[in-house]
VEXDREN-2710 file (C-alpha; in Angstrom, 1 decimal):
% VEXDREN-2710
k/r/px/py/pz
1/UNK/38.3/36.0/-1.1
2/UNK/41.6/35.8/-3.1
3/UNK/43.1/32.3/-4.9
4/UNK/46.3/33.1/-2.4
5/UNK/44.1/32.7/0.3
6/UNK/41.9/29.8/0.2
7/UNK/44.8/27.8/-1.0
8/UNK/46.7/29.0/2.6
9/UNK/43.6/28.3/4.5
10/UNK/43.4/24.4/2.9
11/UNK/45.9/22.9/5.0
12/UNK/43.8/24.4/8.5
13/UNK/40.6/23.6/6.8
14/UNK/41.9/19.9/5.7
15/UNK/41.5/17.9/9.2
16/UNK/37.8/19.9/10.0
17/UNK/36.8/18.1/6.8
18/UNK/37.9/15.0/7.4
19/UNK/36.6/15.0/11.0
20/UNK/33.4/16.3/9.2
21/UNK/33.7/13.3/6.8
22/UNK/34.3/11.0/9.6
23/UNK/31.3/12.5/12.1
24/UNK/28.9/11.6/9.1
25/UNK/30.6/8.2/8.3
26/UNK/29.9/7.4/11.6
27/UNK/26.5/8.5/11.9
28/UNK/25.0/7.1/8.7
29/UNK/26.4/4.0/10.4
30/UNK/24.8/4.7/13.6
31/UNK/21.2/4.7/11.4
32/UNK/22.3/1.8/9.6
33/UNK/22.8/-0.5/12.7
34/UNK/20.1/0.5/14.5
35/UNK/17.9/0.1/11.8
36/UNK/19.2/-3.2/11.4
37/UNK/18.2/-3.9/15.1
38/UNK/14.6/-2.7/14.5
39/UNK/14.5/-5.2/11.4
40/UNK/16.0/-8.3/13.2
41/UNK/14.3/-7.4/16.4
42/UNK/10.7/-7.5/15.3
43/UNK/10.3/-10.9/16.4
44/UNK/12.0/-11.1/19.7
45/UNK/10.0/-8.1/20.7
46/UNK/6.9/-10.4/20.1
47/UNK/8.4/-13.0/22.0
48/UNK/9.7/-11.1/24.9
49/UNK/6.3/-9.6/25.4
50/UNK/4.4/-13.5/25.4
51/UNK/7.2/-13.8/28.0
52/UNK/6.5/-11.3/30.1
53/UNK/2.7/-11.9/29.9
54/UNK/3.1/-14.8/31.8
55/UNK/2.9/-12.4/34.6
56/UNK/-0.5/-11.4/34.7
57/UNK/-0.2/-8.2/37.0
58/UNK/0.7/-5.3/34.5
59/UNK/2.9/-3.3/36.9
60/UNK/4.9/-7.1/37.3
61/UNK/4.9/-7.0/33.2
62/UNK/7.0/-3.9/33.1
63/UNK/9.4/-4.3/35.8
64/UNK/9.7/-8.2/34.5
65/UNK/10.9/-6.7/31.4
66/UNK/13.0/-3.6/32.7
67/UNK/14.8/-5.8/34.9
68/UNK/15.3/-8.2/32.0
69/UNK/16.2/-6.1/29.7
70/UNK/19.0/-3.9/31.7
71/UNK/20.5/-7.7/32.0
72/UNK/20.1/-8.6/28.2
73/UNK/21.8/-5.0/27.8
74/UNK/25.1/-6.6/29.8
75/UNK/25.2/-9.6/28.0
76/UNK/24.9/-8.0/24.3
77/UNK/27.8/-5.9/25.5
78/UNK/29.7/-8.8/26.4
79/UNK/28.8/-10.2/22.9
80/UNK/29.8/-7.4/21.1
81/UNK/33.1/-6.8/22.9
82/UNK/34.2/-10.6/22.0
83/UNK/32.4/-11.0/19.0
84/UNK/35.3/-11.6/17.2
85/UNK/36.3/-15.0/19.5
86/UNK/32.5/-15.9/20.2
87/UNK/30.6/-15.7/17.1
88/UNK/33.1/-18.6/15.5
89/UNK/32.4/-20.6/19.1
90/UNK/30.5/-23.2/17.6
91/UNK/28.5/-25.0/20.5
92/UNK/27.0/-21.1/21.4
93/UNK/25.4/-20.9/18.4
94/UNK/24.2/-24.5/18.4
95/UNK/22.8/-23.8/22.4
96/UNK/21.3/-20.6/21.1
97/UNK/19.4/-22.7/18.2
98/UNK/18.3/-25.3/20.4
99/UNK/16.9/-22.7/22.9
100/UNK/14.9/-20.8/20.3
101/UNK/13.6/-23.8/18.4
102/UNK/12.7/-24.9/22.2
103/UNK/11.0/-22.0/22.9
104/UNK/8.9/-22.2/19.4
105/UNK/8.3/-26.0/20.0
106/UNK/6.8/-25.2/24.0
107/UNK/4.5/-22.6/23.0
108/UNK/3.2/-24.9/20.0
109/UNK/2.5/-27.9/22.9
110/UNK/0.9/-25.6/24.7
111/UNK/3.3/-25.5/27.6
112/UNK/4.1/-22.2/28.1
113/UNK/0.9/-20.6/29.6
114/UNK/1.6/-20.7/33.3
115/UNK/0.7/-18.3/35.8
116/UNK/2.1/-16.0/38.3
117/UNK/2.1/-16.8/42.0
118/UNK/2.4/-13.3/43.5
119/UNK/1.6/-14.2/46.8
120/UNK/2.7/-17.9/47.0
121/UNK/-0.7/-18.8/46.4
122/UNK/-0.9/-21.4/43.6
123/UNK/-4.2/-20.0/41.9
124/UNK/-5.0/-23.7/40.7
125/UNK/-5.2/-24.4/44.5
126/UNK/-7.8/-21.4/44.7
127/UNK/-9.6/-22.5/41.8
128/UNK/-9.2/-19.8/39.8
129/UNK/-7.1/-19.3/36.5
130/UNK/-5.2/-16.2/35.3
131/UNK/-7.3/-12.9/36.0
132/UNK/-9.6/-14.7/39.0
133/UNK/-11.3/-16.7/36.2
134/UNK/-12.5/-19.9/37.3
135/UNK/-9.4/-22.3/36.7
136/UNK/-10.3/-25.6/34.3
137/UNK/-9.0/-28.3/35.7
138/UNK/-8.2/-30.4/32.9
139/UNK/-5.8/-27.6/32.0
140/UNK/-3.2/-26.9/35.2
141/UNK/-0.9/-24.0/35.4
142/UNK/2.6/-24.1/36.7
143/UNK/3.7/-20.9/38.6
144/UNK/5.7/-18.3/37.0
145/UNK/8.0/-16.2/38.9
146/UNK/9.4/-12.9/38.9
147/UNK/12.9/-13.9/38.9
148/UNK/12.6/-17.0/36.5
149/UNK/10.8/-14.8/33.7
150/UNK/13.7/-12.1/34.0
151/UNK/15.9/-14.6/33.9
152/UNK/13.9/-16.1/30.5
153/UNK/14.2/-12.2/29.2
154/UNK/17.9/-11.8/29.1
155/UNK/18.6/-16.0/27.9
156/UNK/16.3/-15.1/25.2
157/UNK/17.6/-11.7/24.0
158/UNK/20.9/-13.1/24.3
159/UNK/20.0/-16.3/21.9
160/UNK/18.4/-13.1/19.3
161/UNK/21.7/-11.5/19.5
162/UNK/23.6/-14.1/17.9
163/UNK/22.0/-12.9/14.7
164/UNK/21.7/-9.1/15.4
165/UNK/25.3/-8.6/16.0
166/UNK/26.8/-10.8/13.6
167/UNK/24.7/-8.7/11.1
168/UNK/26.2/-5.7/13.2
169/UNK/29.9/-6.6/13.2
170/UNK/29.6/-7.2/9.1
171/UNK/28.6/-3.9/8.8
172/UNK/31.2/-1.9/11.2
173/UNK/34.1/-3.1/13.1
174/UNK/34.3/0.0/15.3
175/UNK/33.3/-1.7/18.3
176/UNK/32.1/1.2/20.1
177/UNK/29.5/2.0/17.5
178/UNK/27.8/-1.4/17.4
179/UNK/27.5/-1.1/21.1
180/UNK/26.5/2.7/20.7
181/UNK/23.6/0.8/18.1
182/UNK/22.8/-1.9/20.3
183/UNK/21.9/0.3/23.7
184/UNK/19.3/2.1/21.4
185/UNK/18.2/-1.1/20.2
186/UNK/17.5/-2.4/23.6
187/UNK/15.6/0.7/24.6
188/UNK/13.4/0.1/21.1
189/UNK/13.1/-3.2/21.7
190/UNK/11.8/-2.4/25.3
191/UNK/9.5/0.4/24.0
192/UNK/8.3/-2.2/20.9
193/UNK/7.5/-4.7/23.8
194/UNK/5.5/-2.9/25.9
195/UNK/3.2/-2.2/22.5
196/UNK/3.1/-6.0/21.7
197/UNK/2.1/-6.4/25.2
198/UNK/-1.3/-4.7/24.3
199/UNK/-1.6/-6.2/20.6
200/UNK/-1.1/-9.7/22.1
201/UNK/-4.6/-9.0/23.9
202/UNK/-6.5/-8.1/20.9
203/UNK/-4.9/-10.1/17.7
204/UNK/-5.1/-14.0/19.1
205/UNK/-2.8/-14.9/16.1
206/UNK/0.0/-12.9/17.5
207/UNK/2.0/-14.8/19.5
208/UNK/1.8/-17.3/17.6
209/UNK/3.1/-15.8/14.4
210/UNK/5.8/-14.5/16.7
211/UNK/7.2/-18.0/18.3
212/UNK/7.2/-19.3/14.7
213/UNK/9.3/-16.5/13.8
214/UNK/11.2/-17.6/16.8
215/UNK/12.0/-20.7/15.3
216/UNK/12.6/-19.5/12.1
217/UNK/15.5/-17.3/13.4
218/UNK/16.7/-21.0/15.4
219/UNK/16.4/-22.8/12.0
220/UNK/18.6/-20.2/10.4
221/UNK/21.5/-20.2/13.2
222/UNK/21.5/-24.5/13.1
223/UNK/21.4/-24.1/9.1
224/UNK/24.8/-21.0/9.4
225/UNK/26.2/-23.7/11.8
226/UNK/25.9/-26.9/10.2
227/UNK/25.7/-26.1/6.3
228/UNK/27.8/-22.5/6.0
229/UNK/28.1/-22.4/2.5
230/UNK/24.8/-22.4/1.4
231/UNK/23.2/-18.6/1.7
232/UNK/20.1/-18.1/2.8
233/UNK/18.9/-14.7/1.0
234/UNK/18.1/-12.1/3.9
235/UNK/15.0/-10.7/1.9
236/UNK/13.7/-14.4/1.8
237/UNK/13.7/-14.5/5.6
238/UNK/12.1/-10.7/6.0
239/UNK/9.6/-12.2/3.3
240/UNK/8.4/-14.9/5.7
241/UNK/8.5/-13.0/8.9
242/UNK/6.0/-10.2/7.1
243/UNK/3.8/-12.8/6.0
244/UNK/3.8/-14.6/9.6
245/UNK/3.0/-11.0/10.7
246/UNK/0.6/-10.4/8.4
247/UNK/-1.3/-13.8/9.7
248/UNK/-0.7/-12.4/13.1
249/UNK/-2.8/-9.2/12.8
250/UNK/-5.2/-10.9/10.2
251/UNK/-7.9/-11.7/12.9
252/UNK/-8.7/-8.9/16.0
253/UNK/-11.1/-9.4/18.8
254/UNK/-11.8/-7.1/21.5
255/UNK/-9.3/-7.0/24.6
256/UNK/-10.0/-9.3/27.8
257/UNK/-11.7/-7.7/30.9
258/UNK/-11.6/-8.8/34.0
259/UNK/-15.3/-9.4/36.0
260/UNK/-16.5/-6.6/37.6
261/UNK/-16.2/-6.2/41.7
262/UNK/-19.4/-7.2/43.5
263/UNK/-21.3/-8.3/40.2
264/UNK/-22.7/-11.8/40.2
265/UNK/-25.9/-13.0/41.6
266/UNK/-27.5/-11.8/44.8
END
């Protein structure tokens, strides 16, 4: 092709490249962000799976966290499309602190292992504990139900969010995009849940490692809140959740069966 030609073509050819420029823009933004979900969201995958396990019937597990995660999808919209007038609203991010540390500070007690009542039975009433094991009575279980542990779900995404999109909306302002990368990081986090849902079965140091994480992210949304100039290095923070990981999967023991029907003594 002549000189003459390409340079009478550049003027057609000049907004194709620009749009091509601006299609990749927006997708190595796209894998930024959600990457950035599947970084920040390690722990509240942990956490919504403990949640949801609460609910001892599997099939209750997954619609538990369906349910609650379509609603944690509507509020992390919400969050994203006023991010700009609720990420500086003070007493949200203090609420969202307290609720985290509270939900690292309950499991530590020991007071978050209740029971489902899926028949309005209580099961300490019966006797039995969670999987029709005989129930210790020096330990009591408080009902858990469907609705309250959806409810948990969404509260507790939401609270995670706080730090997600913040770290979102410094990245891109395009508001469309962060909410483009935080619908595929709700469906990742609901896919990562349903594997910690197994793990928690077999590595007994799980949950745990994942409610301290819990109130690690608490500790660093009261420290942005009360001391903002002082920086906590983000690499310092990923440092500490890999190591609580790491302590997580450090001991394994084979998965929890329930009795077999008509065995016992004749």
């Amino acid at each position: 092709m002549e000189v003459e030609s390409v340079e009478s073509l550049t003027p057609l050819l000049q907004p194709l490249l620009q749009e091509a420029d601006q299609w990749g823009e927006v997708l190595l933004l796209l894998v930024l962000l959600v990457g950035l979900e599947a970084v920040l969201s390690a722990d509240n995958a942990i956490a919504l799976a403990a949640i949801s396990r609460r609910l001892h019937d599997p099939a209750r597990q997954r619609m538990a966290l369906n349910l609650g995660l379509v609603l944690a999808l509507v509020f992390r919209l919400a969050l994203i499309a006023l991010a700009s007038q609720v990420l500086a609203f003070w007493p949200l991010q203090l609420l969202a602190s307290a609720y985290l540390l509270w939900l690292c500070g309950r499991h530590l007690l020991g007071k978050d292992d209740g029971v489902d009542d899926p028949d309005g039975q209580d099961p300490a009433a019966a006797g039995h504990g969670p999987h029709g094991f005989p129930h210790d009575p020096g330990h009591p279980h408080h009902g858990a139900t469907l609705g309250s542990i959806v409810a948990t779900l969404a509260l507790t995404d939401l609270a995670f969010s706080l730090d997600s999109v913040s770290a979102a909306v410094a990245v891109t302002d395009r508001v469309p995009l962060v909410m483009a990368g935080g619908v595929i990081g709700i469906i990742a986090l609901r896919l990562t849940a349903e594997l910690f849902l197994r793990w928690l079965e077999i590595f007994p140091h799980l949950e745990t490692a994942g409610y301290l994480a819990v109130g690690l992210v608490g500790l660093k949304l009261l420290l942005r809140l009360v001391l903002p100039a002082v920086e906590v290095p983000e690499w310092a923070l990923l440092l500490v959740v890999a190591a609580l990981f790491a302590w997580g999967f450090s001991l394994r023991t084979a998965p929890s069966r329930l009795p077999e029907q008509g065995s016992g003594d004749a």
